[in-house]
C-alpha positions in Angstrom: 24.8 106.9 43.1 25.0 110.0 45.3 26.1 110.2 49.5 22.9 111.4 51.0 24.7 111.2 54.5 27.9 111.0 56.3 26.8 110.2 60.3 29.8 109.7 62.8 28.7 106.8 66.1 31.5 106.9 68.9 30.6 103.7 70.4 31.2 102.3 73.5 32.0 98.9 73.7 33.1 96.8 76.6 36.6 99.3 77.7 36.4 101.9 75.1 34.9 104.1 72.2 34.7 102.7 68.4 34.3 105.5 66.1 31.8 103.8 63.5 30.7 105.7 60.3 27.9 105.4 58.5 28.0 106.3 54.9 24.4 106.6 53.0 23.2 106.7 49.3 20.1 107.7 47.4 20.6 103.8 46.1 19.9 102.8 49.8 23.1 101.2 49.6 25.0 101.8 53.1 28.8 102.0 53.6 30.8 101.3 57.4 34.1 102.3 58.1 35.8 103.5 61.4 38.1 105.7 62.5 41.3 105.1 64.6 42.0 107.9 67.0 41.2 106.2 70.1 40.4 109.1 73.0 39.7 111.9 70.7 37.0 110.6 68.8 34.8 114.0 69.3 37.5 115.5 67.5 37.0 113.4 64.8 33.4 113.6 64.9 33.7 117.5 64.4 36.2 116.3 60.9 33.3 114.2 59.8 30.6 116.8 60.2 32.8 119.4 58.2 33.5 117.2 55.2 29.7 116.2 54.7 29.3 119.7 54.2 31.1 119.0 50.4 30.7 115.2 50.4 27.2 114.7 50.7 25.8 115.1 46.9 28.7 113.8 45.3 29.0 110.2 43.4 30.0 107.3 45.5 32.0 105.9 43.2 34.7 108.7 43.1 36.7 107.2 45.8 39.8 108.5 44.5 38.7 112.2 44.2 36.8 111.8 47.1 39.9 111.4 49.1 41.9 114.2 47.8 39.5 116.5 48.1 39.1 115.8 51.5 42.8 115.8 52.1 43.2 119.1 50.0 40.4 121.3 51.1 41.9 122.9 53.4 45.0 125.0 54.1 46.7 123.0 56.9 47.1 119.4 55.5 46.6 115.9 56.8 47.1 115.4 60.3 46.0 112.7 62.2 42.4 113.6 63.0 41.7 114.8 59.7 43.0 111.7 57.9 41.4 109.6 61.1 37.4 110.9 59.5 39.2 110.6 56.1 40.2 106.5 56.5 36.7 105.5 58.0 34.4 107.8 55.1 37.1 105.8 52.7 36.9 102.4 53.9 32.9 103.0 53.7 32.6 104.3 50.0 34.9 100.8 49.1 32.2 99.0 51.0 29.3 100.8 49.2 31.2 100.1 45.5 32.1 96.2 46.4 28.3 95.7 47.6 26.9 98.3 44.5 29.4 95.9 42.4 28.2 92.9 44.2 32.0 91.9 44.5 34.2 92.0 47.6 36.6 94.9 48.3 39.3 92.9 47.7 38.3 92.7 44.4 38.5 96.8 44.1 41.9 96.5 45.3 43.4 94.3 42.3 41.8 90.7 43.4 43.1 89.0 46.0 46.7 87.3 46.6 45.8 84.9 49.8 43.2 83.0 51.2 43.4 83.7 54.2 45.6 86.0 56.6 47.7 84.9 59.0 47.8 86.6 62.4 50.3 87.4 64.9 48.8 87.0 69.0 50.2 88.9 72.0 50.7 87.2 75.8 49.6 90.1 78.8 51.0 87.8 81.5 53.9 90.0 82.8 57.3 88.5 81.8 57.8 85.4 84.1 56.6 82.0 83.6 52.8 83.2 83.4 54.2 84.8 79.9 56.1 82.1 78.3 52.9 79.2 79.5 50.8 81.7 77.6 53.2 81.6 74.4 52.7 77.8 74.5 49.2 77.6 74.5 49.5 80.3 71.4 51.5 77.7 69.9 49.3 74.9 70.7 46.6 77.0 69.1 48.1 77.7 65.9 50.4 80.8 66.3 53.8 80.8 64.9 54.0 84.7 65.6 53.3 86.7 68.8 54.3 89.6 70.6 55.3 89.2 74.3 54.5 91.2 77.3 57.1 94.0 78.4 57.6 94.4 82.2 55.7 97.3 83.8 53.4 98.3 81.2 50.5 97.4 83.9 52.4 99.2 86.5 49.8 102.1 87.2 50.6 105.7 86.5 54.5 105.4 87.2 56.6 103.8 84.6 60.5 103.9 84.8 62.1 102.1 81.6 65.6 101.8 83.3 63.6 99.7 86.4 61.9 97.0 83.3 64.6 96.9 80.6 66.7 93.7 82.4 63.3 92.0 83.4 61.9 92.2 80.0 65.1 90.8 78.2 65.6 88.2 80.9 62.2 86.7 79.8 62.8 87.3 76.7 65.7 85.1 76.4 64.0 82.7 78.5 60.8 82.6 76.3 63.2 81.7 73.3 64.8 79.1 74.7 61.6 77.7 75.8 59.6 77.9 72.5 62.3 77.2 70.1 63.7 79.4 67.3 61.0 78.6 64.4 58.3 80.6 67.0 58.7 84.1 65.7 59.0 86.9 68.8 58.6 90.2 69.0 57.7 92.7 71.8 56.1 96.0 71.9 57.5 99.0 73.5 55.0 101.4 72.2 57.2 103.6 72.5 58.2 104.1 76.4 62.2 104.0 75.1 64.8 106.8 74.5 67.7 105.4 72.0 70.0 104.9 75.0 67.6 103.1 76.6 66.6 100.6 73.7 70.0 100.2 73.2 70.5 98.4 76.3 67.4 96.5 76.2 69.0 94.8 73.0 72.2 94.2 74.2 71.1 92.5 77.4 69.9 89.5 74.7 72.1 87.3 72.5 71.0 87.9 68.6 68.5 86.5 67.6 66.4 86.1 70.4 63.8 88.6 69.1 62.0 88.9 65.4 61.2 92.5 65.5 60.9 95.3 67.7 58.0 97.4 67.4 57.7 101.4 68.1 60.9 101.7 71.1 60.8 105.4 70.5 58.8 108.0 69.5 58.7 108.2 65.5 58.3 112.4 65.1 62.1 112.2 64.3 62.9 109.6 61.7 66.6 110.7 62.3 66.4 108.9 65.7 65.4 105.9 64.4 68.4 106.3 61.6 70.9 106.3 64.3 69.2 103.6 66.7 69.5 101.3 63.6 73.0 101.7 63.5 73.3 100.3 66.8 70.2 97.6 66.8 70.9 94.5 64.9 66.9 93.6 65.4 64.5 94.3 62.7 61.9 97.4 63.7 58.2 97.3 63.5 56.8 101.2 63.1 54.7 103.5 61.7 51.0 102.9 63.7 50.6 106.5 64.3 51.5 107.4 60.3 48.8 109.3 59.2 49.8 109.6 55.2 52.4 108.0 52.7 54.2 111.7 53.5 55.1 110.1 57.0 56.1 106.9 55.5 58.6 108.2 53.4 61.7 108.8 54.9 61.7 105.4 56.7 60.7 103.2 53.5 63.1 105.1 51.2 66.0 104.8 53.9 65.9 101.4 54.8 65.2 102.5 58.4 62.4 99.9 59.1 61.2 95.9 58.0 57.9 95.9 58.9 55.1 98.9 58.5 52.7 98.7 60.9 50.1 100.2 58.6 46.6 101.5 60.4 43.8 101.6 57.6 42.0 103.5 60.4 44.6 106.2 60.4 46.8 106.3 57.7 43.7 107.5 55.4 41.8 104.2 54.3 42.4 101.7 51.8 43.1 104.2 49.6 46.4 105.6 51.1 47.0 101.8 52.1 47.0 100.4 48.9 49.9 103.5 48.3 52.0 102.7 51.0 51.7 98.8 50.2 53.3 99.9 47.0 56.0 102.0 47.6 57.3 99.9 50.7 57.0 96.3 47.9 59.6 98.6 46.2 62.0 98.3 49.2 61.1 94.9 50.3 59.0 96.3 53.3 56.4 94.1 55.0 52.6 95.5 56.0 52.4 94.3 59.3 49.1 95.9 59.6 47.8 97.7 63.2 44.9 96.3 64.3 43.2 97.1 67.8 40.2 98.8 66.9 36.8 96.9 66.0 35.2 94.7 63.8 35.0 97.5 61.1 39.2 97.7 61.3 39.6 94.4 61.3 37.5 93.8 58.1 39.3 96.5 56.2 42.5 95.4 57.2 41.6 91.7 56.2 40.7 93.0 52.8 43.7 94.9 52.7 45.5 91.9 53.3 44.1 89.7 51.3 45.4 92.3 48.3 48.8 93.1 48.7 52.0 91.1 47.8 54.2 92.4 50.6 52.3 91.0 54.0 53.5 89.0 57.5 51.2 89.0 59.7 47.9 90.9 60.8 47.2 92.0 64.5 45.0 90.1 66.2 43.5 90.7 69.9 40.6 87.9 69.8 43.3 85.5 70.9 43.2 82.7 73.9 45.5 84.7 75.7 43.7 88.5 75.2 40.5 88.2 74.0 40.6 92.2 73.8 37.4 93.1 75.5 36.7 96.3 73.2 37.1 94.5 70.0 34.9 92.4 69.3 31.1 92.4 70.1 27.8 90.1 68.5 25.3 92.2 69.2 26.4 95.1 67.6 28.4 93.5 65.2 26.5 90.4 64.0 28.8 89.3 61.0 31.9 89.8 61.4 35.5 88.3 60.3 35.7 85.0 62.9 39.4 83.9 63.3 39.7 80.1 61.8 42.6 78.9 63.8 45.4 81.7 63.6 43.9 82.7 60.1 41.4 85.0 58.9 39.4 83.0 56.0 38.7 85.9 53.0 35.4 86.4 52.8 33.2 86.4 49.4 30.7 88.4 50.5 29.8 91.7 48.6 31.7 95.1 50.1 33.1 94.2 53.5 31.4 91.5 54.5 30.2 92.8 58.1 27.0 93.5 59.1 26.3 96.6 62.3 23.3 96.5 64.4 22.3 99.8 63.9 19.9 100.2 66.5 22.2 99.0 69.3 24.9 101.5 68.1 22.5 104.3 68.5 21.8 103.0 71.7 25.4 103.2 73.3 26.2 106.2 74.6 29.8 107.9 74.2 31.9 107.8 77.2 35.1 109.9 77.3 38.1 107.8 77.9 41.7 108.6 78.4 45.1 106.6 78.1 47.0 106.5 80.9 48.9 109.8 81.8 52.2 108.0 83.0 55.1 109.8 85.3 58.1 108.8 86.3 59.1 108.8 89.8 60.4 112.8 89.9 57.2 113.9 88.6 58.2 114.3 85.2 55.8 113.0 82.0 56.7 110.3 79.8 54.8 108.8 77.0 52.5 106.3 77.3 
């Protein structure tokens, strides 16, 4: 079974671009995957187009050599966009074999360990009572893991960390002692902190008022998370933007983090997934996987899931409290992975289980979009 084609789609749906790829065979069998640089996706398009150049003629089923090949073909290796185009033409030749196969991709990836996935939800309601009422009706609904909101990340283009830090762990404290300490909290800085300034977000809370902390800094420097761990008694949630095992390494093999926020979009598919899963079982790491892309992601990721040993919770956005207005969509994605309380059921279907209205994605035109380019109040940029 040969690729006959390898077609990028940056669609746009409800607040922002998917980057859906089509994979084709001379069987007639199709492959979907996506790709998980959100904003850049015309760079990622331009990746795709140059690795069809070699890809298309070659058997399906290599999924392994596949990969390296496209990782190794050129001089400069990996990066994020690269391994971005890599991830969704991977995730769609394991959805080509499992249908080919007539097996699930699960089954690809050594059988499956789980049922069904348990999620983790996310208030938006700015910290106050808004935030914790939302955390209840999570916990009504069957969440026993959530993130909650950080103060000022709807601010607008100006975001000061040293003006939010006391708000957020005020309501942090607040939301504990009104859900209870068998609810499991976390919050997500994504990344807006220096290590001074995460350092007195933590010690403005008793211990043990938060489960994890995910991404308070910038991960470039794995030294900087080595010394903040010294000083933070909180387990950390990282490594959303790793785009290889490479990046991986220093924090699983140092004991820097607990939970790997793993992107199958990103990191370079399942296969590179699957590697990662691995190495960080070895250390007792837990795949906390990413997950705010599409229904494509979120398939992958539940397969992905459903395969490894080491695994809390999966990301969710299609919550009460978010019901993230990019990720899911009917029309364009008519089967899809539907939450069943705070669980994803496994599917049985062949491949991954999803099903894309082709014509519709043609129809949607790309619209560029850009993440917020934040300042503080001297003029200066910070990340956002």
């Amino acid at each position: 079974m040969k690729i006959t084609a390898i077609r990028g789609f940056p669609v746009w749906v409800g607040t922002r671009n998917q980057m859906v790829v089509k994979v084709e065979t001379d069987a007639g069998i199709v492959g979907w995957g996506e790709a998980g640089i959100s904003g850049r996706e015309k760079a990622v398009m331009g990746a795709l187009e140059h690795y069809a150049q070699f890809a298309v003629g070659r058997d399906a089923s290599q999924i392994g050599r596949l990969w390296q090949e496209m990782y190794r073909s050129q001089y400069f290796e990996g990066g994020r966009v690269l391994t971005a185009a890599i991830s969704a033409i991977d995730i769609a030749l394991h959805d080509i074999k499992g249908k080919a196969l007539g097996v699930p991709v699960y089954q690809l990836l050594g059988g499956k360990q789980r049922d069904r996935i348990p999620t983790f939800a996310s208030t938006h309601g700015a910290p106050g009572e808004e935030m914790i009422e939302q955390a209840k009706q999570l916990i009504a609904a069957g969440w026993n893991a959530m993130r909650l909101s950080p103060s000022g990340h709807a601010s607008g283009n100006i975001y000061e960390p040293r003006e939010h830090i006391a708000t957020s762990a005020k309501w942090c404290v607040k939301a504990r002692e009104a859900l209870g300490d068998d609810v499991v909290l976390g919050i997500d800085y994504h990344h807006r902190l220096s290590i001074a300034e995460t350092v007195s977000f933590c010690q403005k809370m008793p211990s043990g008022t938060l489960d994890f902390l995910e991404e308070p800094i910038r991960d470039e420097t794995p030294e900087a998370y080595e010394s903040l761990r010294t000083m933070v008694d909180i387990p950390f949630a990282i490594g959303e933007e790793f785009s290889s095992k490479w990046q991986f390494l220093p924090y699983i093999e140092r004991g820097i983090h607990q939970f790997n926020r793993i992107d199958v979009c990103n990191v370079g598919g399942l296969t590179e997934a699957m590697k990662v899963a691995g190495w960080s079982e070895a250390h007792y790491v837990d795949m906390m996987p990413h997950n705010p892309l599409g229904p494509i992601c979120t398939a992958a990721t539940v397969h992905f899931s459903a395969a490894v040993a080491n695994f809390s919770w999966l990301e969710c956005r299609a919550t009460p409290t978010e019901l993230y207005s990019h990720g899911e969509n009917s029309d364009i994605f008519p089967v899809q992975m539907r939450l069943d309380g705070a669980h994803y059921p496994v599917p049985d279907a062949p491949g991954l289980g999803i099903e894309v209205d082709e014509k519709l994605v043609k129809a949607e035109s790309f619209k560029f979009w850009e993440a917020p380019h934040l300042k503080r109040r001297d003029g200066s940029v910070t990340n956002w």
